[in-house]
Each structure stands twice: as C-alpha cells, then as structure tokens.
N, C-alpha and C positions, 0 to 999 in steps of 0.2 A: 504494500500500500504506500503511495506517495504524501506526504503529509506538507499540508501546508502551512503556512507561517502565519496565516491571517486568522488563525483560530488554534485555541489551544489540543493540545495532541489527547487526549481524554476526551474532549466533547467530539472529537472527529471521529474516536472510538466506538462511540455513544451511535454518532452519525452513522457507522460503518452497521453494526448492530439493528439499528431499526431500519434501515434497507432491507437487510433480508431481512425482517420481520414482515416490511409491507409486503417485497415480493414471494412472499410466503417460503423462502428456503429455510426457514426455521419456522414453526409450528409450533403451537400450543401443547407442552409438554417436552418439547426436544430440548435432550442435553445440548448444553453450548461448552466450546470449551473452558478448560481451566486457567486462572488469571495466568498462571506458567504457559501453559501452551500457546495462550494465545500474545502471551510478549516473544514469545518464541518467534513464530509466524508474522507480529506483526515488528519486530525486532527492534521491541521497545520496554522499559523499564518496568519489572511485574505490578511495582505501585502506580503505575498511571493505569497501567488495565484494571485493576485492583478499583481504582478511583472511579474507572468509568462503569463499573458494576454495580460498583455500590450506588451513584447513581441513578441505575437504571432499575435497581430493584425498589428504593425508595419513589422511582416513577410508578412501580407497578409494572416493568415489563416481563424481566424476571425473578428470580425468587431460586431460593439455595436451600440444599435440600443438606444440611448437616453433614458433612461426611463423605456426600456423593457429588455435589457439583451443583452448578446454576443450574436453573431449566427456564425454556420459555413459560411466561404465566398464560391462565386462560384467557385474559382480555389482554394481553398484548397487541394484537393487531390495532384496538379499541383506542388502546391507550398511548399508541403512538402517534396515530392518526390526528389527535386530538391533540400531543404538545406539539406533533407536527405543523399541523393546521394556526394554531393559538401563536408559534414561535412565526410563521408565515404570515400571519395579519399582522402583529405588532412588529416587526424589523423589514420584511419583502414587500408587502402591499404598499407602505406609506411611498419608499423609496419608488416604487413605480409607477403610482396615482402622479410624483412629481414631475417623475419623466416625461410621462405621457403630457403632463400640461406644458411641460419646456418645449416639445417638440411639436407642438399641436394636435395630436394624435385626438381624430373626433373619437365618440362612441360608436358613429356608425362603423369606420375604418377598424376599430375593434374589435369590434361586433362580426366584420368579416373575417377579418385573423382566425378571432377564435372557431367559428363555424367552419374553416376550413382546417384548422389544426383538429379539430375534433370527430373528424371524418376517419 
C-alpha cells in the first residue's frame, strides 16, 4: 500500500479496512488479520495498526474476540456507510458546492454529469 503524507498512516489504515468492508471482501463475521500481520503486509509499525483497530472497533466495525483475533461486526457494512457518508458531507461536499460556484457549474450541467455517470 502507498501511503500518503496528507493524512495520517492509521486513519489510511482505517480507510484501507472499510473498503473492503463496503466492497464486501470482508463480511460480517470474517477474521481480519492480526495487528502483527497486518504491519507485516502493510510494512508499518504494529502500534499504528494496533491504533487503527482500536479505532475501528470503538466505531463498531469490528470487534475482538479475546484470544482469537478481530472479526468483522454484524453492522459493519451499516456502520461504515454512515461515518463514511457523515465524514463526506462535512469535509467533501462543502469543498465542492464551492467549486462548483467558482467555476459556474449550473445544476442543470450537473444534473447531466450525474445522469450520465450513473448509467
């Protein structure tokens, strides 16, 4: 994984995790790997994967099963969707509603973008 600089390496981790959570490569109930493996794989410091676990189980996405490892939770999907969504209104949409006024962008020209991007 390439990491970049303009966000810190834990919440990228976070990032990388609920990807496959939306595109369902992890499923409700699926072992995820262990903080070790996966600094292994992503060849980074087991505290920062450590960091972005714990994270992610205080969101609700996974959950650690004492002994045996994380796992996806049952509303995972749910619960991504939704800091996903909630972190995309307050930092993505503003930024763009302004672009869109800098560059004159009507609603109608929008309104086509989007109609054809969703074909």
């Amino acid at each position: 994984m390439e990491f970049s600089n303009n966000k810190a390496i834990y919440l990228q981790i976070m990032d990388l995790i609920q990807e496959k959570v939306l595109k369902e490569v992890w499923v409700e109930g699926d072992k995820i790997p262990s903080v070790r493996q996966m600094a292994i794989e992503l060849e980074v410091n087991p505290n920062t994967v450590a960091r972005s676990y714990a994270a992610l189980q205080d969101d609700g996405v996974i959950f650690n099963k004492r002994g045996i490892g994380y796992f996806i939770s049952e509303d995972a999907t749910v619960m991504v969707k939704q800091l996903e969504k909630s972190e995309f209104m307050k930092k993505d949409l503003p930024n763009f509603f302004k672009k869109l006024q800098l560059l004159g962008v009507s609603w109608d020209e929008l309104t086509e973008i989007y109609k054809e991007q969703s074909k």
